[in-house]
DSSP file (Angstrom, degrees, kcal/mol; ACC not computed):
  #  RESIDUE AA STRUCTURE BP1 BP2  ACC     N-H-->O    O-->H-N    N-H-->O    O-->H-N    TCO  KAPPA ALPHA  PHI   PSI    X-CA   Y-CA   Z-CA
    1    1 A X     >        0   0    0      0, 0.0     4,-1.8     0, 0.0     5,-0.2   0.000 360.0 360.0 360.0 -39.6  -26.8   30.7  -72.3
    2    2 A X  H >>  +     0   0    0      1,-0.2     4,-2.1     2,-0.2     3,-0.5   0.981 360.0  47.1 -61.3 -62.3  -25.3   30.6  -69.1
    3    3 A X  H 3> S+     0   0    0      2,-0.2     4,-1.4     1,-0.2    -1,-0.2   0.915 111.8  47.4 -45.4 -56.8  -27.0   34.0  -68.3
    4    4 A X  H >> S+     0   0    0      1,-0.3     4,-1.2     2,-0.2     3,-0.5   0.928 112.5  55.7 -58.5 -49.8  -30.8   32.9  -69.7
    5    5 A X  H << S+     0   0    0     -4,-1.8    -1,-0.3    -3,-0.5    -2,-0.2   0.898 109.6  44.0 -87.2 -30.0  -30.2   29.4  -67.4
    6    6 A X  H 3< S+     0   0    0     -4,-2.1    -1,-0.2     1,-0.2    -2,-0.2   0.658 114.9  50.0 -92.4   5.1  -29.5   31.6  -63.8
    7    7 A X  H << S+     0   0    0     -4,-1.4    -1,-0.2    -3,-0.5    -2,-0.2   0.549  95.0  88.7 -96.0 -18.0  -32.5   34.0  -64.5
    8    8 A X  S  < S-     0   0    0     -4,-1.2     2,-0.2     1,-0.1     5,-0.0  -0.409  88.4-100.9 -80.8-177.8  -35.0   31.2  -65.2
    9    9 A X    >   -     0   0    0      1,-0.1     3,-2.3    -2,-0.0    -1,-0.1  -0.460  34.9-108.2 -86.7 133.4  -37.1   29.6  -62.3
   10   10 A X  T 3  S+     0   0    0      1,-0.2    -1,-0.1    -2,-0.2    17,-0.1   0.971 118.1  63.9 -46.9 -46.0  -35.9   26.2  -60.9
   11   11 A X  T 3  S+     0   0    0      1,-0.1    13,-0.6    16,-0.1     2,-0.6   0.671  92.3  86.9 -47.2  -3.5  -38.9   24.4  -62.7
   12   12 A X    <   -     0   0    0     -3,-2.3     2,-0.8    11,-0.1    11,-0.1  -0.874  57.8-171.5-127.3  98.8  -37.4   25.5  -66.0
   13   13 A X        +     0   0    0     -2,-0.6     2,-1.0    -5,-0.0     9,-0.8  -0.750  12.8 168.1 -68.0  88.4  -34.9   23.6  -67.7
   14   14 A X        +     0   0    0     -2,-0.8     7,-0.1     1,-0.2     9,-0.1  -0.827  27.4 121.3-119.2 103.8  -33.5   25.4  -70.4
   15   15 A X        +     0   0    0     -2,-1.0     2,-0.8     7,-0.2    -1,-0.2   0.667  32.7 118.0-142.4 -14.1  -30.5   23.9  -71.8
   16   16 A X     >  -     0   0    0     -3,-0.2     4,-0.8     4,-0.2    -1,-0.1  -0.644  42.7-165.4 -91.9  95.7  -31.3   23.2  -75.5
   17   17 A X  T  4 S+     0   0    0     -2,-0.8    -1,-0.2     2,-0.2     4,-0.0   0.886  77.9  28.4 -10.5 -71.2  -28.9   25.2  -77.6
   18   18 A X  T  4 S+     0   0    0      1,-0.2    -1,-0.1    -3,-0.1     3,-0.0   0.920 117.4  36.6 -90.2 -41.9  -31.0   24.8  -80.6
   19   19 A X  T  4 S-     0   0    0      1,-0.1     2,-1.1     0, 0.0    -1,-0.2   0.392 102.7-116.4-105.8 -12.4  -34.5   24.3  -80.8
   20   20 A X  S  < S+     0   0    0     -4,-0.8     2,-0.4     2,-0.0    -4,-0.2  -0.682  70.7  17.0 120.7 -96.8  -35.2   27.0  -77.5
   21   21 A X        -     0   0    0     -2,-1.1     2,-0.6    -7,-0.1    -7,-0.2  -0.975  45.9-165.7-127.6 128.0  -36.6   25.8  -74.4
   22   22 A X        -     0   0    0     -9,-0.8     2,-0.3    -2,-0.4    -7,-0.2  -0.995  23.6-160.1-112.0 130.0  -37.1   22.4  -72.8
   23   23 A X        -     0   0    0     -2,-0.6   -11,-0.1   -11,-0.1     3,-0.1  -0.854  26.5-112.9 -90.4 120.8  -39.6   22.6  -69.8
   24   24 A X    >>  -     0   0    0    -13,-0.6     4,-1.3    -2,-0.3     3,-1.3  -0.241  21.9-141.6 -43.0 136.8  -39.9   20.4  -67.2
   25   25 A X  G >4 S+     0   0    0      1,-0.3     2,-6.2     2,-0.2     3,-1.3   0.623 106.0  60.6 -83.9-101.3  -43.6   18.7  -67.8
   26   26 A X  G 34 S+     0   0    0      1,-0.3    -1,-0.3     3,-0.1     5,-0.1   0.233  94.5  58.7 -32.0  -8.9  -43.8   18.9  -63.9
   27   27 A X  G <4 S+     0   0    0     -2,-6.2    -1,-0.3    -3,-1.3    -2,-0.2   0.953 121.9  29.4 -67.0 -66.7  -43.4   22.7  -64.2
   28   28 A X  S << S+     0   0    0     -3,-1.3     2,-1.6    -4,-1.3    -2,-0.1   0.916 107.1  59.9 -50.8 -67.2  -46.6   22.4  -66.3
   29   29 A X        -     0   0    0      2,-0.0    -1,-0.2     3,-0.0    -3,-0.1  -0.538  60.7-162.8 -87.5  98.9  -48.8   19.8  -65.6
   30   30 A X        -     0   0    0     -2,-1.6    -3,-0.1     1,-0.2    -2,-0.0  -0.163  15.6-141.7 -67.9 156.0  -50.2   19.9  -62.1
   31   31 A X  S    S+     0   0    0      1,-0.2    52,-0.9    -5,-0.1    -1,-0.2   0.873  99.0  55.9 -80.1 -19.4  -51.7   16.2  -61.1
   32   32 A X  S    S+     0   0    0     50,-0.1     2,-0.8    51,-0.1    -1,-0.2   0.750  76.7 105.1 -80.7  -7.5  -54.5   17.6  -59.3
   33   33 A X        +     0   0    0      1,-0.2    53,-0.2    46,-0.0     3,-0.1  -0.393  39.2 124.1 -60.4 101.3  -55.7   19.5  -62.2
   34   34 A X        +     0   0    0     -2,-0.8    46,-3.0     1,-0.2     2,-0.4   0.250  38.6  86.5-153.3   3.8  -58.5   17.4  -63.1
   35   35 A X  E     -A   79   0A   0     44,-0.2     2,-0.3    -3,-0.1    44,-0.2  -0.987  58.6-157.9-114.4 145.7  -61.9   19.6  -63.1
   36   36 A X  E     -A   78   0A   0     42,-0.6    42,-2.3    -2,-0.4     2,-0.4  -0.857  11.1-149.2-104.3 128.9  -62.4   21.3  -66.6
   37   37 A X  E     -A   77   0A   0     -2,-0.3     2,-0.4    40,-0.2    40,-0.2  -0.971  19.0-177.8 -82.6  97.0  -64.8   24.6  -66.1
   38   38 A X  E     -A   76   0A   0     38,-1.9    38,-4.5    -2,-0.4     2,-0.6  -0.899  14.7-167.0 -71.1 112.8  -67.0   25.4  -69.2
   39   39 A X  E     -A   75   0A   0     -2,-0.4    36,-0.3    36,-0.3     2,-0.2  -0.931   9.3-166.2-124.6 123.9  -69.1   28.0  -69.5
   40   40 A X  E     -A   74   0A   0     34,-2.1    34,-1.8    -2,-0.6     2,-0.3  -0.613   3.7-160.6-121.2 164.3  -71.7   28.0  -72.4
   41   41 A X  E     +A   73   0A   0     -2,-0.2    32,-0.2    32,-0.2     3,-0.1  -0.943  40.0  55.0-142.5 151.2  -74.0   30.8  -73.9
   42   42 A X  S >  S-     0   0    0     30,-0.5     3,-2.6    -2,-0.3     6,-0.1   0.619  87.0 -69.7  99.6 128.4  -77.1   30.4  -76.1
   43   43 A X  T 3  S+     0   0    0      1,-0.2     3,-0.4     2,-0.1     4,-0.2   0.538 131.7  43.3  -7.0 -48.9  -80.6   29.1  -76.9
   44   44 A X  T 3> S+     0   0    0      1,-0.2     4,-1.3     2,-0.1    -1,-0.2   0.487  79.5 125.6-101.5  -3.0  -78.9   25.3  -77.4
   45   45 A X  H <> S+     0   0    0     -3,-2.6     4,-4.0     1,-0.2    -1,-0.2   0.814  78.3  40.7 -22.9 -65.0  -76.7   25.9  -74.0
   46   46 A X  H  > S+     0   0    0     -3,-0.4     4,-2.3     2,-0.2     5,-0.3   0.941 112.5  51.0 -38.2 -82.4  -78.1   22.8  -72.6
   47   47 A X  H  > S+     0   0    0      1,-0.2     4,-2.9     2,-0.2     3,-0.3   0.745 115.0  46.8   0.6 -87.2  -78.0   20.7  -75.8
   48   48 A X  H  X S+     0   0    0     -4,-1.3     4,-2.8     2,-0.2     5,-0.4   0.845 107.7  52.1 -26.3 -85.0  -74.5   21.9  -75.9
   49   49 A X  H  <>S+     0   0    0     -4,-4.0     5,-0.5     2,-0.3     4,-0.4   0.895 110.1  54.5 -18.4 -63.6  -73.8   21.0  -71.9
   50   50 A X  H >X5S+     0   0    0     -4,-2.3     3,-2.1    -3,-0.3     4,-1.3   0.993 110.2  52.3 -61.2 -65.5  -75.3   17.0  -72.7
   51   51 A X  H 3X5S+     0   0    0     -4,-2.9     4,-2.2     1,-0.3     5,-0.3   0.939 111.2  36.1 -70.2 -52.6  -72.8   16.8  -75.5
   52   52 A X  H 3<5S+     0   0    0     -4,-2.8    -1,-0.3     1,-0.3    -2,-0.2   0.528 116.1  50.3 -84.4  18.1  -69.8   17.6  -74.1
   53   53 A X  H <>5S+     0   0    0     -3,-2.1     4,-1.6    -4,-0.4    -1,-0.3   0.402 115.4  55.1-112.6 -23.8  -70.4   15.9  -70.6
   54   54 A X  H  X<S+     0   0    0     -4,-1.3     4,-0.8    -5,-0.5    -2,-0.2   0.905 106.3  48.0 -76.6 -35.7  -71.4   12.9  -73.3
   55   55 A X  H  X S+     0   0    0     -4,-2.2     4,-1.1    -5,-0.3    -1,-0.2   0.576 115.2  41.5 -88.0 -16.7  -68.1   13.0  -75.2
   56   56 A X  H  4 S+     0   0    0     -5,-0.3     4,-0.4     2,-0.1    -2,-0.2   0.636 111.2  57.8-108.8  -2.6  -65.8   12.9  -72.1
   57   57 A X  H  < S+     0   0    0     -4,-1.6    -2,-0.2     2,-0.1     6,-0.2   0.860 115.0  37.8 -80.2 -19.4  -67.9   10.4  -70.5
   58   58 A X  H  < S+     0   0    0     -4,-0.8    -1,-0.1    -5,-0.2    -2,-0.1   0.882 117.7  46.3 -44.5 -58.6  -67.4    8.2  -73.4
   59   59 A X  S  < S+     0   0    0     -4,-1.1     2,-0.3     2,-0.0    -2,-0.1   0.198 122.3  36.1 -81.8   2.1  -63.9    9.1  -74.1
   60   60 A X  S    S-     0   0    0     -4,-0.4     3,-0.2     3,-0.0     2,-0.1  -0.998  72.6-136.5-148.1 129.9  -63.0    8.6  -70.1
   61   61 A X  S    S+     0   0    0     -2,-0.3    20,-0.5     1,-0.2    -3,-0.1  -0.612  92.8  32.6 -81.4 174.4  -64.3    6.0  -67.3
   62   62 A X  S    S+     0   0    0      1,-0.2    -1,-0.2    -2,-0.1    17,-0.1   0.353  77.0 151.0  73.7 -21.3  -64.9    7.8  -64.4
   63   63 A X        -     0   0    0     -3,-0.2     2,-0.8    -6,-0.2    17,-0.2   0.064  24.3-164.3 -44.0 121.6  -66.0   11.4  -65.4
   64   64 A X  E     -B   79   0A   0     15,-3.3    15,-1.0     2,-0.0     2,-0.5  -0.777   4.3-167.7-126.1 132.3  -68.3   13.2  -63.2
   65   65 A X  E     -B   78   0A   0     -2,-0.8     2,-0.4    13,-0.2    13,-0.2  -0.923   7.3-173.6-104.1 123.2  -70.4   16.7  -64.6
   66   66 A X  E     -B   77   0A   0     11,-3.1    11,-1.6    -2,-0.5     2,-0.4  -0.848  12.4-164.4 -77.7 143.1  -72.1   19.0  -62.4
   67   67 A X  E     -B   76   0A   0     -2,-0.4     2,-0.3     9,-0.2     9,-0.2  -0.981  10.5-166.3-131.6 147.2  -74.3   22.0  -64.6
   68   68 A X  E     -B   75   0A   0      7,-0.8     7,-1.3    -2,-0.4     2,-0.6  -0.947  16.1-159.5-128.1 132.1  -75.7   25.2  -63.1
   69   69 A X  E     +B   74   0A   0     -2,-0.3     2,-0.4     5,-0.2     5,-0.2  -0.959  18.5 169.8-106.1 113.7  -78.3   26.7  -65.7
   70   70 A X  E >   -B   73   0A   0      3,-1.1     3,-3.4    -2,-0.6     2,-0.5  -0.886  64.3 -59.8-140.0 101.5  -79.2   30.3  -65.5
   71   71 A X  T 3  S-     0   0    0     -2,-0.4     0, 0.0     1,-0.3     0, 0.0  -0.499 121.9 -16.4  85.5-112.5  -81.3   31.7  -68.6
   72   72 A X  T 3  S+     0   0    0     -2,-0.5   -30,-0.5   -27,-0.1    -1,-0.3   0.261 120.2 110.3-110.5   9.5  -79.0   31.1  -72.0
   73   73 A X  E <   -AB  41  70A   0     -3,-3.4    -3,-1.1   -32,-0.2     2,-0.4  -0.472  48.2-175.6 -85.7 136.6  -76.1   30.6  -69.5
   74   74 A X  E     -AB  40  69A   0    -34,-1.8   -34,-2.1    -5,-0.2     2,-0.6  -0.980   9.9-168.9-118.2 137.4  -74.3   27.1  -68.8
   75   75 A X  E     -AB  39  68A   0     -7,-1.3    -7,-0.8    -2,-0.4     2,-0.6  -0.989  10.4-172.3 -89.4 106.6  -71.7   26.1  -66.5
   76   76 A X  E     -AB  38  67A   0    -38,-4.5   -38,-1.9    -2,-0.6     2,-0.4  -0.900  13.2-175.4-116.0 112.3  -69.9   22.6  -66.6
   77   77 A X  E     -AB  37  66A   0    -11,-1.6   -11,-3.1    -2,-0.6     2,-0.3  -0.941   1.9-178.8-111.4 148.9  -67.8   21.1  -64.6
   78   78 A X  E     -AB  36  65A   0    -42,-2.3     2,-0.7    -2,-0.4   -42,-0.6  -0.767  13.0-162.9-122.7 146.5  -66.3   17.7  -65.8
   79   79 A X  E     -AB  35  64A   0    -15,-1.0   -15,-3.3    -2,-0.3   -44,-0.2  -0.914  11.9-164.0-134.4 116.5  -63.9   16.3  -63.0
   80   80 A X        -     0   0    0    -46,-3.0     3,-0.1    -2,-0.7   -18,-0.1  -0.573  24.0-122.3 -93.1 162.8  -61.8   13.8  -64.5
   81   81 A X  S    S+     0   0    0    -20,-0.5     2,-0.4    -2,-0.2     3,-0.1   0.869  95.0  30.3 -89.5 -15.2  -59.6   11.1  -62.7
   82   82 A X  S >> S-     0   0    0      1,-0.1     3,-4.9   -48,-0.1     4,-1.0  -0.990  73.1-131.6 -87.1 125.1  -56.5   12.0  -64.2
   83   83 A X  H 3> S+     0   0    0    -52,-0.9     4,-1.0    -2,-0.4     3,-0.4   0.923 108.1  55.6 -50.3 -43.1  -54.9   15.5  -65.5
   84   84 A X  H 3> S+     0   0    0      1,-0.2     4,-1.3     2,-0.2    -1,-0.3   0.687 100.8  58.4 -72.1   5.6  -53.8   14.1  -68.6
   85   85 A X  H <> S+     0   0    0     -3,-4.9     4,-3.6     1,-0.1     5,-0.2   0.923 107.3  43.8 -86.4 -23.6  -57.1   13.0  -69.3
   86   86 A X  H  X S+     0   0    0     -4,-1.0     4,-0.5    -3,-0.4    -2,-0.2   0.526 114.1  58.0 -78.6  -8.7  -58.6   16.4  -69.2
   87   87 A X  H  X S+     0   0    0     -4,-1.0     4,-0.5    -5,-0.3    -1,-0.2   0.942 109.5  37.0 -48.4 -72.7  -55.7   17.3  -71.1
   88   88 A X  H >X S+     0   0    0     -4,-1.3     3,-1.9     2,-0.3     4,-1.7   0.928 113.3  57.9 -43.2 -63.0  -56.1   15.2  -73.8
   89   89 A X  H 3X S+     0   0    0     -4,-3.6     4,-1.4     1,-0.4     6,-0.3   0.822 113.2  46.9 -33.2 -43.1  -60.2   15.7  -73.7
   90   90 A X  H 3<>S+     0   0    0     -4,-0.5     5,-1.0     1,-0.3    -1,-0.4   0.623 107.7  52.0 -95.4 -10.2  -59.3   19.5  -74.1
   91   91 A X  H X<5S+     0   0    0     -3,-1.9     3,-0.9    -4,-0.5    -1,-0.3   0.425 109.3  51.6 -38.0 -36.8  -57.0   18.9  -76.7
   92   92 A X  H 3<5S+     0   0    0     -4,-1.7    -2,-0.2     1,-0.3    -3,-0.1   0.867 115.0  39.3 -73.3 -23.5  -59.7   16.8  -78.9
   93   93 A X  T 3<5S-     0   0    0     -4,-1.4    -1,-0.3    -5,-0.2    -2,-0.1  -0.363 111.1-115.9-138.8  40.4  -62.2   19.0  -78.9
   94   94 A X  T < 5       0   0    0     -3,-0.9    -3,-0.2     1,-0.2    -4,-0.1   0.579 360.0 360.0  63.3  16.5  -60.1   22.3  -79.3
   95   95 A X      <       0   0    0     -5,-1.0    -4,-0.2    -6,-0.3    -1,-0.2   0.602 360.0 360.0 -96.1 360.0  -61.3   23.5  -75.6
């Protein structure tokens, strides 16, 4: 164990015997991480692009989408005010 804890990275707290690894969540989650990029393909792109800027503006105050449209192409970015909402958001909807 001793060996595993002076090869990891200082952000990485590894101490747990049993179950494996405990990570510092600040290793993980940065706070400024708050724009989600999506990029969507297919006749319905759009469609698609209104829904999901429609489900985190629901599920979040504050959300703001930009879209770029090119052909069957979409691009969305949702900039949320916090990283764990864009966490979460991407965690509800499997993204």
């Amino acid at each position: 164990m001793k060996n595993i804890q002076k090869a990891q990275s200082d952000l990485v707290n590894d101490t747990c015997n049993d179950c494996g690894s405990f990570v510092d969540v600040g290793a993980i989650i940065d706070e400024h991480d708050t724009v989600l990029e999506l990029e969507l393909n297919g006749e319905n792109c759009e469609q698609l692009a209104s829904e999901v800027i429609e489900k985190a503006q629901q599920r979040f105050d504050g959300v703001t989408a930009q879209t770029q449209f090119e052909g069957q192409n979409a691009k969305v970015s949702l900039t949320f005010s916090f990283s764990a909402e864009k966490m979460i958001f991407q965690l509800e909807n499997g993204l």
